[in-house]
C-alpha positions as CSV (number, residue, x, y, z in Angstrom):
1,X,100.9,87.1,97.8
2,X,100.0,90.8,97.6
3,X,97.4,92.9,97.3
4,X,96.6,96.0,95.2
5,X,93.6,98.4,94.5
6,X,91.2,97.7,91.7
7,X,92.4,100.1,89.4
8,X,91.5,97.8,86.2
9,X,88.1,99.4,87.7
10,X,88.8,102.7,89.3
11,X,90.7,104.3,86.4
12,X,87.1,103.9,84.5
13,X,85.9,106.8,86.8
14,X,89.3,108.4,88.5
15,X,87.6,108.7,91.6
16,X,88.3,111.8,93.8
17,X,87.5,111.1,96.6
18,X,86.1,108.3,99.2
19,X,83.2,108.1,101.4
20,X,84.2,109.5,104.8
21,X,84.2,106.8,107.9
22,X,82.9,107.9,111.1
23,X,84.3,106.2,114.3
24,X,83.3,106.8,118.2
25,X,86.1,106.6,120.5
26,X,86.3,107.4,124.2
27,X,88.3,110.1,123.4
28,X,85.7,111.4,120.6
29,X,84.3,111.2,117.0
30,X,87.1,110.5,114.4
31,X,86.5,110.7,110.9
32,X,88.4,109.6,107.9
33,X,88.3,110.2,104.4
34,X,90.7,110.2,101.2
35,X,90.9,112.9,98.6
36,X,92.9,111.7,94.9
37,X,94.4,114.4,93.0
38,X,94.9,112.8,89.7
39,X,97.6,114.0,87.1
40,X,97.1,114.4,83.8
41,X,98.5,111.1,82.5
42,X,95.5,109.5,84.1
43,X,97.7,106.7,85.8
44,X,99.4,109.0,88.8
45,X,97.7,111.2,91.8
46,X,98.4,112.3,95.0
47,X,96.6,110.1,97.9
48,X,95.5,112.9,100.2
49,X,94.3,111.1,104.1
50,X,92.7,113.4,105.9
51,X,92.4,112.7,109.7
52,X,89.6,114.7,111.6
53,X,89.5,114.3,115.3
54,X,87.3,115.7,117.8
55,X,89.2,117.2,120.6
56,X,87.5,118.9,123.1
57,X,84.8,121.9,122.0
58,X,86.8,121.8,118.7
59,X,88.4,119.9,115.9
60,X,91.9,119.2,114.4
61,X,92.7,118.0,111.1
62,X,95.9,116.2,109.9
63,X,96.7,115.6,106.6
64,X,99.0,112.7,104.9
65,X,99.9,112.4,101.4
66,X,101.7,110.3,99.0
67,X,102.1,110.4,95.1
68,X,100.6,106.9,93.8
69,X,100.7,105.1,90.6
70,X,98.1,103.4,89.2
71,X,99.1,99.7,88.1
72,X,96.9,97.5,86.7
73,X,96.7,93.7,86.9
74,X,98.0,92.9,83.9
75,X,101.1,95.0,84.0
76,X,101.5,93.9,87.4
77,X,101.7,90.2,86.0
78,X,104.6,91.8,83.7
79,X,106.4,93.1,86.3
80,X,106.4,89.7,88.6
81,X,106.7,87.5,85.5
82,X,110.4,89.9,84.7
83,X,111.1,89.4,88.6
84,X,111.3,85.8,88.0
85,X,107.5,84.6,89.4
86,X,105.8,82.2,87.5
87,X,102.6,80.7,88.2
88,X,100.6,83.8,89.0
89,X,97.1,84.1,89.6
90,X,94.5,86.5,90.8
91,X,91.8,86.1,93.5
92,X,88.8,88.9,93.1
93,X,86.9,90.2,96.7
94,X,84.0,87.4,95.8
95,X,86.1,84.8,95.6
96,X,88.7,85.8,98.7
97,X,86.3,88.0,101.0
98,X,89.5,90.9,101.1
99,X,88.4,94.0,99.8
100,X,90.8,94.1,97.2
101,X,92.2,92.2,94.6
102,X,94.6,89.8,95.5
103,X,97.8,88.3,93.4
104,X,99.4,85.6,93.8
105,X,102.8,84.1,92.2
106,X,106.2,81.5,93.1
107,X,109.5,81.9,92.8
């Protein structure tokens, strides 16, 4: 069992970037939010996280980032079905209640 973004769905639009998410902590207001830098091929980007923490009077931002690639659900299958899986089956958000798609396969 794994699970992998949508991108059957987000390569329609390329997204770049995510609606930020506020938190309170005792120690402050954190808020995160993604930025994706996509390449020119339309399949790759660079995941940008950006971290924003309230510290004190002020602010401090730290930044993580990773190059992705978008795979979607059907070359996915591929790939398991070359790896030896069989029996492989997808479970949408609606019908699992995870956010993202979810595969599922045997050995």
């Amino acid at each position: 069992m794994a699970s992998i973004r949508d991108y059957d769905e987000l390569l329609k639009e390329r997204p770049g970037a995510n609606t930020p998410k506020v938190i309170d902590t005792p120690e402050g207001r954190r808020v995160y939010f993604q930025v994706w830098d996509w390449d020119e091929d339309g399949r790759s980007y660079v995941f940008n996280l950006f971290l924003v923490s309230e510290e004190g009077e002020g602010w401090r931002t730290v930044l993580y980032d990773a190059r992705y690639r978008a795979v979607l659900r059907e070359e996915l299958c591929d790939l398991l079905k070359e790896a030896g899986f069989s029996d492989i089956g997808w479970k949408t958000p609606a019908e699992s209640g995870y956010y993202q798609p979810i595969v599922i396969a045997r050995v």
